[in-house]
Every structure is written in C-alpha cells, then in structure tokens.
C-alpha positions in Angstrom: 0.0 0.0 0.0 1.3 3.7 -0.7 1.6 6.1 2.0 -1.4 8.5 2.8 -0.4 12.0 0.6 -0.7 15.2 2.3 -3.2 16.7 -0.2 -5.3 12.8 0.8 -4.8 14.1 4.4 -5.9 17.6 3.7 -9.2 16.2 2.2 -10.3 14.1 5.0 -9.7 16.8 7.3 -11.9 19.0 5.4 -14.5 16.9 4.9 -15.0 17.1 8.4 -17.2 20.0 8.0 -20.6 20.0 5.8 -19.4 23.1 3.4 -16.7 20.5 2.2 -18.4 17.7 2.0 -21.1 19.8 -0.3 -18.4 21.2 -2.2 -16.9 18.0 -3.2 -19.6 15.7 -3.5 -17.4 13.4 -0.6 -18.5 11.6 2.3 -16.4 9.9 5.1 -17.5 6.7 6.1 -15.9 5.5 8.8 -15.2 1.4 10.2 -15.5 -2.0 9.1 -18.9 -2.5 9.1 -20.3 0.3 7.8 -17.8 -0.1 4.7 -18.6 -3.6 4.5 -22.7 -2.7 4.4 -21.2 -0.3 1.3 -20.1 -3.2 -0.6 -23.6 -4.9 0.2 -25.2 -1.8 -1.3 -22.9 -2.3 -4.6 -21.5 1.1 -3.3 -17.2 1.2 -3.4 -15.6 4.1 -1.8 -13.1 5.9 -4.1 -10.2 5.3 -1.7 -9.6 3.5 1.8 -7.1 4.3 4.4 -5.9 1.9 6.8 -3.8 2.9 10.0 -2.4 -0.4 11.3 -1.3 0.4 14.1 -5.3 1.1 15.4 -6.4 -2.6 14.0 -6.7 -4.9 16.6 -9.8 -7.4 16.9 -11.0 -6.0 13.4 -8.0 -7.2 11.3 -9.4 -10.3 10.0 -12.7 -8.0 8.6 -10.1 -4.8 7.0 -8.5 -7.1 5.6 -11.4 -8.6 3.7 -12.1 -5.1 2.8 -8.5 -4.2 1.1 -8.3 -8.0 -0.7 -12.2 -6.5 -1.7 -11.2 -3.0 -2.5 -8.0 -4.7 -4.8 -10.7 -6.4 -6.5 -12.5 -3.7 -7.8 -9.7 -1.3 -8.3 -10.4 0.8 -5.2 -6.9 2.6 -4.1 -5.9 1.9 -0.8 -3.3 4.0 1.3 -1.7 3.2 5.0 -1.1 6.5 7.7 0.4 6.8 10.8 -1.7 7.2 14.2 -1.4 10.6 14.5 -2.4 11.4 10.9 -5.5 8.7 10.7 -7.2 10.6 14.0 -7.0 14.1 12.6 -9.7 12.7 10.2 -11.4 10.2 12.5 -14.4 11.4 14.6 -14.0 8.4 17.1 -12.6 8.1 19.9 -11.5 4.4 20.1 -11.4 4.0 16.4 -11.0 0.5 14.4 -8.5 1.8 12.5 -10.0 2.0 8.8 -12.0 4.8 6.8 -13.4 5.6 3.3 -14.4 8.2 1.4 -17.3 7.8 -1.0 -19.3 10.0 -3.0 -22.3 11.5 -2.1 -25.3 10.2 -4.6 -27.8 11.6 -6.6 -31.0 11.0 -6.5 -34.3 12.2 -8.1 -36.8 13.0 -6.0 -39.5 13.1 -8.5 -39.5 9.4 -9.9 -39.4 8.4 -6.3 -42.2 9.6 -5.9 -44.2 8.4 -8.4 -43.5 4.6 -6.9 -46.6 2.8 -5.1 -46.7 1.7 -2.6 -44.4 4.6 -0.7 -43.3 5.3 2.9 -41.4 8.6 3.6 -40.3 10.9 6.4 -40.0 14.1 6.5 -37.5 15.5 8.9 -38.3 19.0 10.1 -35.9 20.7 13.1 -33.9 16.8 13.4 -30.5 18.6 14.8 -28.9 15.6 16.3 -26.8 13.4 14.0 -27.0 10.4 16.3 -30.8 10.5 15.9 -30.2 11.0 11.8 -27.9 7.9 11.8 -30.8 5.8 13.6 -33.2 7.1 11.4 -31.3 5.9 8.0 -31.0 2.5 9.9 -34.8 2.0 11.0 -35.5 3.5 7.0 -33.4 0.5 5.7 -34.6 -1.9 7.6 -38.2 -0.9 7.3 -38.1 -0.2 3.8 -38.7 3.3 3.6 -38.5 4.8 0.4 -36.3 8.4 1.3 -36.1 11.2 3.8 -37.0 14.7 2.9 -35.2 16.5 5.2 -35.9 20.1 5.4 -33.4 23.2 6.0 -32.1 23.3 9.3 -32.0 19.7 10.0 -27.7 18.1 10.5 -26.8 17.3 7.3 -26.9 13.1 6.5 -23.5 12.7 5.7 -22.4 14.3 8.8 -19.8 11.6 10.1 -21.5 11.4 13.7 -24.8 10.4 11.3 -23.0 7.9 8.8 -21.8 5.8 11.7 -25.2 5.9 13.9 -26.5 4.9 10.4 -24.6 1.4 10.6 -24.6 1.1 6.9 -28.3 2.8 6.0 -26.8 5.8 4.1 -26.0 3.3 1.3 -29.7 2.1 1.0 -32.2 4.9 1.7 -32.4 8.2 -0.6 -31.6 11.4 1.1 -32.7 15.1 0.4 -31.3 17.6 1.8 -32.9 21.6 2.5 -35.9 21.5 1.5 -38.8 23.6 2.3 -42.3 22.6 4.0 -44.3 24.7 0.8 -42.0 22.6 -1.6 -42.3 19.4 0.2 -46.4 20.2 0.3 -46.6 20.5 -3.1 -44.4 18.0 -4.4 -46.5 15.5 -1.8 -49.8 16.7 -3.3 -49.1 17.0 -7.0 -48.0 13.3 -6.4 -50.8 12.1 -4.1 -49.0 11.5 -1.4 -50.5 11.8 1.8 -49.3 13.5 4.5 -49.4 12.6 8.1 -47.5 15.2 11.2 -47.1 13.3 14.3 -47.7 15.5 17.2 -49.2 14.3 20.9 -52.6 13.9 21.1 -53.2 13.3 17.4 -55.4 10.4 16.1 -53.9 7.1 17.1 -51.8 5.9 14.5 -52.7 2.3 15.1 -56.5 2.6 14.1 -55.5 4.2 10.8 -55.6 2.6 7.2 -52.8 4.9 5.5 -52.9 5.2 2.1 -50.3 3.5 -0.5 -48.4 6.3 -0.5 -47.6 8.1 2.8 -45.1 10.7 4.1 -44.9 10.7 8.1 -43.6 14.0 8.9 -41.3 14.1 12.5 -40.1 16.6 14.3 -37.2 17.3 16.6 -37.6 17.0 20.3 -36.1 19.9 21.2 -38.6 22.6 18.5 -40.9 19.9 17.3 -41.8 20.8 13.7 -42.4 24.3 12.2 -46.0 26.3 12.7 -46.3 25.7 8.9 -47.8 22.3 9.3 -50.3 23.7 12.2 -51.5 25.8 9.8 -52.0 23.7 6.7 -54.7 20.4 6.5 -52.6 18.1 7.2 -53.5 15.1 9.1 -51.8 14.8 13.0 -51.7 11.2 14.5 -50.2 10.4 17.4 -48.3 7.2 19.2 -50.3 5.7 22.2 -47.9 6.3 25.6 -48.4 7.1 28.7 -47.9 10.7 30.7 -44.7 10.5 32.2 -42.8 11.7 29.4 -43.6 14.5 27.6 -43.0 12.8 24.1 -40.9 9.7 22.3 -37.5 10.6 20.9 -37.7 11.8 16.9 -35.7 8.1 15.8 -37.8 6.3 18.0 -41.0 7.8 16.9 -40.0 7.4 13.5 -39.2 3.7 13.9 -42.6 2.7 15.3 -44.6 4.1 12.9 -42.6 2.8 9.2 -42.5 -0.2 11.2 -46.0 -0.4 11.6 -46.6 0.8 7.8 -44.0 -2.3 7.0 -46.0 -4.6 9.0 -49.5 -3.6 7.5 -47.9 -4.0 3.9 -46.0 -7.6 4.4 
C-alpha cells in the first residue's frame, strides 16, 4: 500500500465540515462494518485508508475489505496514528475509513412509486438521531427522507456511523422547504401525516399507498407551517410520564407499523 499524501490528508480533514463535503460531492464513512454494508449496497468508496497500528480485533474484517477494494480497483493508502485521528471522529477507532461520494437522486421518480413510505425531517438537529433514522429506513423499507433546511446534514460523520450502513440504502434530500415538500407530496398524491401528541392514534389508521410521516425534533418539534395547513396529525399511544418519544424512535414505530401492514 502507498503512503497516505498530504493533499489525501488535507481532504479528510476538510471533509469534516458540511461546506466541504457539499463542495466535493465526498463523504467519510468510517469502520469496518459500515464499509462492509457499502459493498452490500454495490456502493465502493473511491479510496480506503488503513492505520495499522489502530487494527486490533478488526484485522481479520479490514483485511477482507482491502483483498475487496483490490478487486475492484479501489486505491488503498496506510497513515500513521497521529495522521488517521485528525480525520477520524472516534474516539476508540477500528482503524480504517473511506471516502465515497455522495449520490444523486431524483426525488420526483421516487415519488411516483406505489406503494411509498417517507419521512419528513423537520428541526432533526442531532446526528446520532439522523444515523438511527437511516437504519430503521433501511430496515423498514422506507422509500427516502426529505429533510428540510435546518436539519444536520446526512452525511455528517456522527450520522453515517449511527447509520450502521443505512446511508447506502435509503435516498436522502437535503434543504428542503415545508411549501416545496407540500406541493411536491400533493401533485404526487402523497398523503401526509404530522405526528404531534394527542393526534389520532396511529394504530387505528388505514394509511394510504403512499404516505409521508412528517417528525419533528424534540427539542422545536416541527415548524408552525404544518399547524397551519390540512394536514392530518396522529399520534403514538404512551403514557404521561414523558412528555414525548424521541424523533428516531417515533420514526421507527410508525414505518415499522406501515411495514408490517404491507407484508
């Protein structure tokens, strides 16, 4: 393996911060199985680096990623310790990262597909609750997250790990706008559901082929746009000693309900 370059080192510093990362189309996945959920996803990073001295109990799965990456022509370089955690955002780190680019997607033949789950992501600030989010999408099949301005950005390295692979399978938007994502719902006939406490119970609704939950963030809930538009509020049965469910779990119960109803 060649030694990590300075301008490879400058890159994955940058792309620490969002402005980068938007600028160069890049994303920083990092760890094992993350990359390795990639692969499943017929995504390959456009390089690896490896910092051997932080592979320990991992060694056996990194190197199943390099004879991988060799495979399909992926570059791979080697770093020092001190170079490898200026670009990791972990603490204990496993000792391998990737960059990939950030895809494209269009938003209008997705919605045109029947039957449809979405979420719409309105205030979501925390990128831990992002990365949970992508995984309960994957796993519940949910076609994409609108997330609107103001919400962490996806790729946000905190998010991409919480995600444990999910980035790679569920379409992301990113700054949207309540009046675009109304229209674009109803020109569509998607139907649009705000969760909010004390909103019809979720459970004793038939939802339509196509439905867009809308969730807010715990700290602002959603915007006063969708209080003052017809748009449908349910709520989660719970009881009264908490105030409300956290946004990744909220979101998890009810695409995993839609999954259920559809299977």
């Amino acid at each position: 393996m060649e030694t990590l370059s300075k301008s490879r080192a400058r890159q994955l510093r940058a792309l620490k911060l969002r402005k980068a990362r938007d600028e160069q189309g890049l994303f920083v996945a990092e760890g094992p199985l993350v990359i390795e959920e990639a692969f499943k996803a017929g995504v390959f990073p456009r390089y690896v680096v490896v910092c051997d001295e932080l592979i320990d109990s991992t060694r056996e799965q990194v190197e199943a990623i390099l004879r991988r990456c060799k495979d399909e022509g992926v570059e791979a370089f080697e770093t020092d310790t001190g170079e490898f955690m200026t670009a990791s955002d972990t603490v204990n780190s496993q000792g391998i990262l990737a960059v990939f680019g950030i895809p494209t997607w269009d938003l209008n033949t997705l919605l045109t597909t029947s039957p449809l789950t979405l979420l719409v992501l309105d205030n979501v600030r925390d990128p831990g609750n992002l990365g949970t989010i992508l995984r309960q999408a994957a796993a519940f099949d949910c076609g994409g997250l609108l997330l609107l301005k103001g919400c962490v950005d996806a790729y946000n390295h905190k998010a991409v790990r919480a995600s444990m692979g999910g980035i790679f399978h569920v379409p992301v938007f990113n700054d949207l706008t309540p009046e675009d994502v109304m229209r674009r719902l109803t020109d569509t006939g998607v139907w649009p559901y705000v969760t909010r406490a004390g909103g019809q119970n979720a459970f004793t609704i038939s939802f339509p082929p196509k439905t867009a939950f809308i969730i807010g963030g715990e700290s602002e809930g959603v915007q006063p746009y969708w209080n003052e538009h017809e748009v449908i509020q349910v709520g989660i049965p719970q009881t009264s000693k908490v105030e409300s469910l956290n946004a990744a779990v909220a979101a998890s119960i009810l695409i995993a309900y839609r999954y259920q109803a559809r299977e």
